[in-house]
C-alpha positions as CSV (number, residue, x, y, z in Angstrom):
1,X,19.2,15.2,22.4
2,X,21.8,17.3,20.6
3,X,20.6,20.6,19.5
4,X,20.8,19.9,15.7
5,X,18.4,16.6,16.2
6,X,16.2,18.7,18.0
7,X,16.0,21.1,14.9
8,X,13.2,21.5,12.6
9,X,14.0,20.6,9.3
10,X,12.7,22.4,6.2
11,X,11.9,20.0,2.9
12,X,15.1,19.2,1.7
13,X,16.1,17.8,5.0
14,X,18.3,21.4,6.2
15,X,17.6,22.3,9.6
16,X,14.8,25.3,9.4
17,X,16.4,28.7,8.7
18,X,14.1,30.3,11.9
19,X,15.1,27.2,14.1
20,X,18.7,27.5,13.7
21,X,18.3,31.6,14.1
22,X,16.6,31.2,17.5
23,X,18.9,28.3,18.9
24,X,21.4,30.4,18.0
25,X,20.0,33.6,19.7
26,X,19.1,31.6,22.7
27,X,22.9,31.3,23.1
28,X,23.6,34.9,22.6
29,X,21.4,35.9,25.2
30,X,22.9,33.2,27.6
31,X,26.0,34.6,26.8
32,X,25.8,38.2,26.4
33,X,22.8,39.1,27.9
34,X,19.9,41.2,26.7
35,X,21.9,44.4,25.6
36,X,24.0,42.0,23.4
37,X,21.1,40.4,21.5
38,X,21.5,41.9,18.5
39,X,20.5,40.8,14.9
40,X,24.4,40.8,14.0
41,X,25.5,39.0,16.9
42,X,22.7,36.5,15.6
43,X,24.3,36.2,12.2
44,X,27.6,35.5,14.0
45,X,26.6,33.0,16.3
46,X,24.7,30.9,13.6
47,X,27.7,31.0,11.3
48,X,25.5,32.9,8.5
49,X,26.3,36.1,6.2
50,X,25.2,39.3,8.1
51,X,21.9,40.3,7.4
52,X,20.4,36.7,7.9
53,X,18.8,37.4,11.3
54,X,17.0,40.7,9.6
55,X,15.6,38.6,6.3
56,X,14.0,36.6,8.9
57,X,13.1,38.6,11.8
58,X,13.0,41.8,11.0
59,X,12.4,43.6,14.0
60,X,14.0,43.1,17.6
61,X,10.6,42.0,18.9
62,X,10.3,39.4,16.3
63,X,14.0,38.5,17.4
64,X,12.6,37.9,20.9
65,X,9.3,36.5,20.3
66,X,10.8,33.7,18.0
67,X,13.7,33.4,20.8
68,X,11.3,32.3,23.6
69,X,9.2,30.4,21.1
70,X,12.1,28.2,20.7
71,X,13.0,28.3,24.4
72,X,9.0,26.9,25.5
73,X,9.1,24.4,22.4
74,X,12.9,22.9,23.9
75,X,11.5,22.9,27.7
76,X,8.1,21.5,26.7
77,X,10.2,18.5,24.5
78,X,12.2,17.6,27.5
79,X,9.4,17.8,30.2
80,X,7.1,15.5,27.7
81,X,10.1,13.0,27.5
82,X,11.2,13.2,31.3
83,X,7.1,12.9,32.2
84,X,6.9,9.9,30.3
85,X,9.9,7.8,31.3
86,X,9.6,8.9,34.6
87,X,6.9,7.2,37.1
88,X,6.0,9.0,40.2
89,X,5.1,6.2,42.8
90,X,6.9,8.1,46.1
91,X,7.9,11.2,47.6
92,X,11.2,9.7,47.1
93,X,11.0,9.4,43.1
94,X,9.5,12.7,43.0
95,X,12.6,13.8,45.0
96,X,14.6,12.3,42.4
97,X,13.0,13.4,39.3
98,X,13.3,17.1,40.7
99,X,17.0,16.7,40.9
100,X,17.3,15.5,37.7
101,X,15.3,18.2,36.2
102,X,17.4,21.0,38.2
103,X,21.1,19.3,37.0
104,X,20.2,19.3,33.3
105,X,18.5,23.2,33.9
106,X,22.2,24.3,35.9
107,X,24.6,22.3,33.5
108,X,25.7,22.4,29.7
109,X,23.0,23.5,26.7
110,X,20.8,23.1,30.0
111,X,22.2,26.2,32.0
112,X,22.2,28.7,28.9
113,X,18.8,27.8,28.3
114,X,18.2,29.0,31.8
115,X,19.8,31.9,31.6
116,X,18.0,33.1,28.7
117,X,15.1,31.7,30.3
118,X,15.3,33.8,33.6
119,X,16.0,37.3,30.8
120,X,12.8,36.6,29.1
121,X,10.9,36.4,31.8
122,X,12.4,39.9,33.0
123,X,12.0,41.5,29.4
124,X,7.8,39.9,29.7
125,X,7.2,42.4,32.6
126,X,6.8,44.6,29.9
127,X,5.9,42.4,27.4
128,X,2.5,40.5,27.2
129,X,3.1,38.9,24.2
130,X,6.3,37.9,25.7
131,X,4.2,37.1,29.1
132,X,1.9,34.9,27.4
133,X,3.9,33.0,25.8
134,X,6.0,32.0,29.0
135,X,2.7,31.0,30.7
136,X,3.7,27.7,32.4
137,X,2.0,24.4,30.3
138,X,0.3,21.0,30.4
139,X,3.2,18.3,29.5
140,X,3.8,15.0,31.0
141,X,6.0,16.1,33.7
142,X,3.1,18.5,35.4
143,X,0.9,16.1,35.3
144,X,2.8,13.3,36.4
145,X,3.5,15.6,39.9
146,X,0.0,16.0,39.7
147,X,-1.3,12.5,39.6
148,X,1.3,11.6,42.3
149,X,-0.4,14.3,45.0
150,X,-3.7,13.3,44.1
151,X,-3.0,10.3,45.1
152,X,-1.5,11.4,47.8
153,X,-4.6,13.5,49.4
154,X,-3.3,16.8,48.9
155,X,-5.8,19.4,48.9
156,X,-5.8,21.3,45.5
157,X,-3.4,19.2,43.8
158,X,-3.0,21.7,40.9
159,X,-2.6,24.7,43.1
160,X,0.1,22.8,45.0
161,X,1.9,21.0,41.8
162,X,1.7,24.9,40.8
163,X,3.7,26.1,43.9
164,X,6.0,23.5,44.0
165,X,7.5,24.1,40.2
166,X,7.3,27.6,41.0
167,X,9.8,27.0,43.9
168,X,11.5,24.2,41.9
169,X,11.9,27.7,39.3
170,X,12.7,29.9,41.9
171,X,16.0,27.4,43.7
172,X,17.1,27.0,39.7
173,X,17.5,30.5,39.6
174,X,19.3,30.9,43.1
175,X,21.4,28.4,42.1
176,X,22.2,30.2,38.7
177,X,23.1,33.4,40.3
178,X,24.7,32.1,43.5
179,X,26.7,29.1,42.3
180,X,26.3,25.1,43.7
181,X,23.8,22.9,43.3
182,X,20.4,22.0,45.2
183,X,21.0,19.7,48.3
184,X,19.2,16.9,48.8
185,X,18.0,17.8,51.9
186,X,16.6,21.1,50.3
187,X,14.7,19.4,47.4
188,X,12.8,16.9,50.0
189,X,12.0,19.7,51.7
190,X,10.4,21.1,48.7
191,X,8.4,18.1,48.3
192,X,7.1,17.5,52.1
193,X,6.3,21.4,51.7
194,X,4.2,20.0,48.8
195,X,2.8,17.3,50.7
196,X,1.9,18.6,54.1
197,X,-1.6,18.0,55.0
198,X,-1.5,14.5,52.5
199,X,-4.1,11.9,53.4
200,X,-2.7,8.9,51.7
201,X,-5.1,6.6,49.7
């Protein structure tokens, strides 16, 4: 989806004043990093009169918790659709899937989302509010990697669907930092990492 379909909209059908003041931040903070979040650089990048941003959000903390709002409500939307179109039925889909998920999270609206992504979860260190609201969630996509080592025999299948998203996470943000694109070949390793042990039913 385009990011103005994704938008809220308020009751005369105009995309939600908050909505379009977090998409908009999410891209500063892509794009300028933490030190140029700023309520004015806000304003600019949502083509609205100075002073917008501060009606809305007063404080830089509101700024930010409204920013990751928006960042877990966009993730959560395309995990839910990705989890539901997507059926997991080898280690070969699950491969596949994966690699889907890390070209849309290194490329276009994808890779700024990242990037702001990866800064919030630096600024939550010192954050718990922040923290909390990063906390990783149920959508279809988990549980769809879920249900597929289950099935598989895996012992703990939630403690190992945990640890492979977290190192799914962790090659996203080596890619973002270093350049390139996952391999192949490194993505099915993730996934026979994920497997080892399986007693197929």
């Amino acid at each position: 989806m385009r990011r103005n379909e994704e938008q809220k909209r308020d009751e005369s059908g105009r995309p939600d004043r908050r909505t379009v003041l977090a998409d908009a931040a999410i891209g500063v903070l892509a794009d300028l990093g933490v030190r140029g979040l700023t309520h004015r650089a806000v304003d600019a990048a949502a083509g609205l009169p100075a002073g917008t941003t501060s009606a809305y959000l007063r404080t830089r903390q509101a700024l930010l918790t409204a920013l990751v709002r928006r960042l877990v409500e966009l993730d959560q939307g395309e995990l839910h659709t990705m989890g539901e179109r997507v059926s997991i039925r080898s280690s070969g889909e699950l491969a596949d899937g994966i690699g889907e998920l890390m070209r849309r999270r290194l490329s276009g609206d994808g890779r700024r989302r990242s990037l702001a992504r990866y800064a919030c979860a630096v600024e939550s260190v010192r954050d718990p509010e922040l923290r909390e609201i990063l906390v990783p969630r149920e959508n279809a996509s988990r549980a769809a990697v879920r249900a597929f080592l289950a099935a598989q025999g895996v012992s703990d299948p939630d403690g190992r669907t945990a640890t492979l998203l977290a190192c799914v996470d962790g090659l996203v943000f080596d890619r973002l930092v270093c350049g390139g694109e996952p391999g192949a070949d490194e993505i099915q390793g993730l996934v026979a990492a994920a497997l080892r042990g399986a007693a197929s039913r």
